[in-house]
TIZAKE-387105 format. One record per residue (C-alpha): x, y, z; residue number from 1; residue in three letters. Coordinates in steps of 0.001 Angstrom, whole numbers, plus 500000, padded with zeros to 6 digits. Layout:
      px      py      pz  bagu  gudren
       X       Y       Z   NUM     ALA
...
***
This chain:
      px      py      pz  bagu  gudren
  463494  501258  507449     1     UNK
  465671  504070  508684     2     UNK
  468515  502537  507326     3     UNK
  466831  502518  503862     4     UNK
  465430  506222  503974     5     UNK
  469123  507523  505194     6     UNK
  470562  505290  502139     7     UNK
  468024  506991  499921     8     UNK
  468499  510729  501210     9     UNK
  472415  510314  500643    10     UNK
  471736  509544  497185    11     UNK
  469331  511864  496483    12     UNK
  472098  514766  497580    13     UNK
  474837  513194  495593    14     UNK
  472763  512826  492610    15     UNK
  472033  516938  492927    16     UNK
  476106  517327  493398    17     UNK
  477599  518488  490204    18     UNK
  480127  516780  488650    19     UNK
  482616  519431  489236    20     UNK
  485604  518326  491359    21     UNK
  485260  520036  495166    22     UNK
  488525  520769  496352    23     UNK
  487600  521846  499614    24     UNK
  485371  519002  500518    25     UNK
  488310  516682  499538    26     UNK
  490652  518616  501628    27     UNK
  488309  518380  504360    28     UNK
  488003  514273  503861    29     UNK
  492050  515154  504128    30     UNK
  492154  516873  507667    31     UNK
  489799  514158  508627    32     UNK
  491910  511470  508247    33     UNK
  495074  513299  509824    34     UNK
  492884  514112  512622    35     UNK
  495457  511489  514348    36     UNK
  498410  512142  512021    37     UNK
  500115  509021  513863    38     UNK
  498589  506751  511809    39     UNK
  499520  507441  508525    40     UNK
  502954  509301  509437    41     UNK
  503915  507886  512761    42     UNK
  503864  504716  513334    43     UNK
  505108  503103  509921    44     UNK
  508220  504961  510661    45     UNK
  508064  503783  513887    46     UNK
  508261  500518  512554    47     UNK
  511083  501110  510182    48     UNK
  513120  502559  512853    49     UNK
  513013  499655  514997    50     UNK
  513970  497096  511918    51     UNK
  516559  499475  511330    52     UNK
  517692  499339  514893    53     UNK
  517447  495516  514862    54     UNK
  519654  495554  511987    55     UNK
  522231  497903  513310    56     UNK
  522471  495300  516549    57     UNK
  522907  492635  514001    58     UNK
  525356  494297  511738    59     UNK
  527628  495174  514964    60     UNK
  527188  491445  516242    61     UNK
  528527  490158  512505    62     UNK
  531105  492666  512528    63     UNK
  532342  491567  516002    64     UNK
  532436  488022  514759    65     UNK
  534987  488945  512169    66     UNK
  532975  488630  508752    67     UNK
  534403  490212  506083    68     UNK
  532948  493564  504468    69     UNK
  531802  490987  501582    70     UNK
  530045  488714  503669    71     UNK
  528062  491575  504969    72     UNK
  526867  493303  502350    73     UNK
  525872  489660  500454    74     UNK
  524397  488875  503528    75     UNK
  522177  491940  503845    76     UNK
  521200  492077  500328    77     UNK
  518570  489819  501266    78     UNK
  516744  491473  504020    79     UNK
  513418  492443  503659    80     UNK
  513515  494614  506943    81     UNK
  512916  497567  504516    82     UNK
  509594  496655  503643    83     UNK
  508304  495944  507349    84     UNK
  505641  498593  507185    85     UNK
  503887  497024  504208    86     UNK
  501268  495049  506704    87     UNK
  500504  497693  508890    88     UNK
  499892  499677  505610    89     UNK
  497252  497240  504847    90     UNK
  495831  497447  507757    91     UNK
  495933  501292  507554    92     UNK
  493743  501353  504514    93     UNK
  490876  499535  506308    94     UNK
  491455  501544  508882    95     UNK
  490734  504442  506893    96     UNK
  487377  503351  505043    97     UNK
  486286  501480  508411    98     UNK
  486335  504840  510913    99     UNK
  486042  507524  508991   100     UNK
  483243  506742  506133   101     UNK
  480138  507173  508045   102     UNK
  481182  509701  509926   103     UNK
  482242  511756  506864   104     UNK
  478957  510992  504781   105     UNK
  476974  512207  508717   106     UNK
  478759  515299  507957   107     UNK
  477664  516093  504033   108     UNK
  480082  514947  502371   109     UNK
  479189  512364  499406   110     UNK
  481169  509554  498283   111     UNK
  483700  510372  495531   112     UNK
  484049  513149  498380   113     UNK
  485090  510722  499963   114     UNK
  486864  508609  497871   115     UNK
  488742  511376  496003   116     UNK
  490053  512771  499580   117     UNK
  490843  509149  500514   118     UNK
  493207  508279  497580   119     UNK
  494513  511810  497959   120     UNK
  495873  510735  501512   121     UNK
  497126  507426  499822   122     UNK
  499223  509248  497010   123     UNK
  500649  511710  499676   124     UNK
  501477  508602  502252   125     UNK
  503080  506763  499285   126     UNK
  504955  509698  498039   127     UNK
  506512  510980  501429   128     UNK
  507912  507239  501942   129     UNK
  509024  506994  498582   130     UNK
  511092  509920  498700   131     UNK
  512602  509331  502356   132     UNK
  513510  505131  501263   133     UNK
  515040  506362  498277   134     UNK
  517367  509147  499307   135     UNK
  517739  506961  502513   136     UNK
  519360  503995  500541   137     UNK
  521674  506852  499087   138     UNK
  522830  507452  501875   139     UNK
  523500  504195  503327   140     UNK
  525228  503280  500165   141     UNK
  527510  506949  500625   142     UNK
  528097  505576  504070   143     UNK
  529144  502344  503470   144     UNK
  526441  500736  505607   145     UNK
  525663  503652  507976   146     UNK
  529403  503029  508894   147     UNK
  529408  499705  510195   148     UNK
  528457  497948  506917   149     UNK
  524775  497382  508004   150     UNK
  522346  496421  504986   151     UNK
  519059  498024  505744   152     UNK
  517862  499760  502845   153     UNK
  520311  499158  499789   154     UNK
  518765  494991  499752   155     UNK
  516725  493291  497503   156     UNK
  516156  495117  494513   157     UNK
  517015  498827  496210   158     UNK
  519953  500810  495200   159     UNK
  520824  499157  491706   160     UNK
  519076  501401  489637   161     UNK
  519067  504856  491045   162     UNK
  517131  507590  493647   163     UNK
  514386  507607  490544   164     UNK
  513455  503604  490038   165     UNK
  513774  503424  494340   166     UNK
  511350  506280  494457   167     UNK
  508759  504576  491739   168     UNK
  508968  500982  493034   169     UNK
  508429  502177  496531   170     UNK
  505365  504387  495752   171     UNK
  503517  501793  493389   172     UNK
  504156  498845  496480   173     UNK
  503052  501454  499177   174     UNK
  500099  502277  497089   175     UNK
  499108  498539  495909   176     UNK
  498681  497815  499954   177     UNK
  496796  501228  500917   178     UNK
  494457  500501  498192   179     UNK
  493716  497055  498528   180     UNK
  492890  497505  502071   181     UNK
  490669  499954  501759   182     UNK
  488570  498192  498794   183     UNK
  488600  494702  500446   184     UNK
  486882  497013  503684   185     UNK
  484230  498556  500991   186     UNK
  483372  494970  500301   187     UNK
  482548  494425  504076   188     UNK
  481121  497569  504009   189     UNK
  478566  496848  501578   190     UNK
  477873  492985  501688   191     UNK
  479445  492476  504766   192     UNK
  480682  489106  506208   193     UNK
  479259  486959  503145   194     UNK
  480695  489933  501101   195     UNK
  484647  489236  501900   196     UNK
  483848  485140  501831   197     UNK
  482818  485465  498774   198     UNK
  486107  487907  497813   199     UNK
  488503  485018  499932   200     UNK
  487614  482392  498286   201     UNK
  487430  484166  494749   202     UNK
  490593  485023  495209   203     UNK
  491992  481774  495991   204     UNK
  489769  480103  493273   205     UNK
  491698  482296  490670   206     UNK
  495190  481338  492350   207     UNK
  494482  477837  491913   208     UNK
  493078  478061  488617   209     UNK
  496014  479932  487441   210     UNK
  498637  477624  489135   211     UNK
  496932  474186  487629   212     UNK
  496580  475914  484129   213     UNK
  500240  476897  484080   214     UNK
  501394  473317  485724   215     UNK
  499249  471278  483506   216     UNK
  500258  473402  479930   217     UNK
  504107  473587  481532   218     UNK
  503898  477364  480916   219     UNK
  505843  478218  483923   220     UNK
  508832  478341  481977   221     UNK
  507368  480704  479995   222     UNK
  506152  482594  482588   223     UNK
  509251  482786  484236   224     UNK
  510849  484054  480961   225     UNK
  508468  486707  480416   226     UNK
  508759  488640  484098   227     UNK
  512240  488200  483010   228     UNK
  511743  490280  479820   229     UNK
  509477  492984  481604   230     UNK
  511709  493295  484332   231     UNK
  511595  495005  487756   232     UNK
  510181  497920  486156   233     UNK
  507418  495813  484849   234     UNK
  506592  494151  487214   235     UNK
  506256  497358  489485   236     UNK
  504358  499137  486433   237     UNK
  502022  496026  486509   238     UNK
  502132  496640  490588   239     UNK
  500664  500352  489873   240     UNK
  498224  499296  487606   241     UNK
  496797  496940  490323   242     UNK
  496538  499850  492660   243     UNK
  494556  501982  490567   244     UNK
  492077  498651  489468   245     UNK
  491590  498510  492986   246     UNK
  490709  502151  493561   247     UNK
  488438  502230  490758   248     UNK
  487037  498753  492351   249     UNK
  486621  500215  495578   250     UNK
  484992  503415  494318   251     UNK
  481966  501689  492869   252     UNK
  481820  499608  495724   253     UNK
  481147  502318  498049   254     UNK
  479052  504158  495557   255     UNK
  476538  501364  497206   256     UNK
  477883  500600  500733   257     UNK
  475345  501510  503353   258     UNK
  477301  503517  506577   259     UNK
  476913  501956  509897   260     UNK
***
């Protein structure tokens, strides 16, 4: 019953809320979440700097060995070391809906309060890695591999196209994985365990689906042919896209998720 009646009064104040944007409750949603600035700013680069460390080890270990220059840099062209913060990003963004959403709506503030201040973090998070990955895989491509012809950054799809196309590919991935942590948590949030069953198996339901229809219509070729057309820059366009579908998911989600 009390449950109900707080559910009810929370409406009731967000329904009297104009629709006018309110900077300084979003900015306050903003301090909230840096209350421990660690989480967002620390430890992912905490992270990073021990797969770059790892790397450097490796790199010297190679070098030792007597490969070639070549060999090294073909080698480390397929690392993925550079995205090891991606999970704990994940996890971040149900983190961030999971321990601070109650708490904020306990202290007045109403949802797309909330929600605005919450993707605010997100574009900041995914904007200050963006800019440090891509200048940093300029620089390890001005220093020849930080020197010792380590591949850290400059792998996968990283340093062929400029500080620009680094900088957008980064912030749409870093994005896609804040974002779809914190809506798959407003699902928990507001149906709870049956909630994110329902979401798993949805989710795998479609994957199958998808895979049987292309395998039984052999349309993987032309599947394959049109990521090839769209390209990287497609494909992380397509990422961004998913990001935002998933904030505009979550959003209505919590419109109707019940703090605990």
């Amino acid at each position: 019953m009390t449950t109900v009646t707080t559910t009810a009064g929370t409406a009731e104040r967000e329904a009297a809320v104009p629709s006018r944007v309110r900077v300084g409750e979003i900015w306050r949603i903003v301090r909230l979440l840096a209350v421990n600035p660690s989480i967002f700013f620390g430890i992912p680069w905490l992270i990073l700097g021990a797969a770059w460390a790892v790397t450097m080890v490796i790199a010297l270990i190679i070098q030792g060995a007597g490969a070639s220059a070549a060999d090294m840099q073909e080698g480390f062209r397929y690392s993925w070391a550079v995205l090891s913060p991606q999970w704990y990003l994940v996890a971040v963004g149900v983190q961030a809906v999971a321990f601070t959403f109650s708490f904020a709506l306990g202290f007045g503030s109403t949802r797309r309060d909330y929600w605005l201040g919450l993707s605010a973090m997100f574009v900041f998070v995914a904007a200050e890695m963006a800019v440090a990955i891509a200048t940093l895989v300029q620089l390890e491509k001005a220093t020849g591999g930080w020197w010792i012809g380590a591949g850290m950054f400059d792998t996968l799809w990283y340093g062929q196209s400029g500080w620009a196309f680094d900088f957008f590919t980064t912030f749409s991935l870093q994005l896609f994985v804040l974002f779809v942590g914190a809506g798959a948590t407003t699902v928990y949030m507001r149906w709870r365990v049956r909630g994110m069953m329902i979401l798993f198996f949805s989710f795998v339901a479609l994957v199958l689906a998808l895979i049987a229809g292309f395998t039984f219509t052999n349309s993987w070729p032309a599947v394959m042919s049109w990521f090839a057309a769209i390209g990287l820059l497609g494909v992380f366009t397509l990422t961004l896209v998913a990001a935002l579908v998933a904030a505009v998911a979550g959003f209505l989600v919590i419109r109707r998720a019940t703090p605990r």
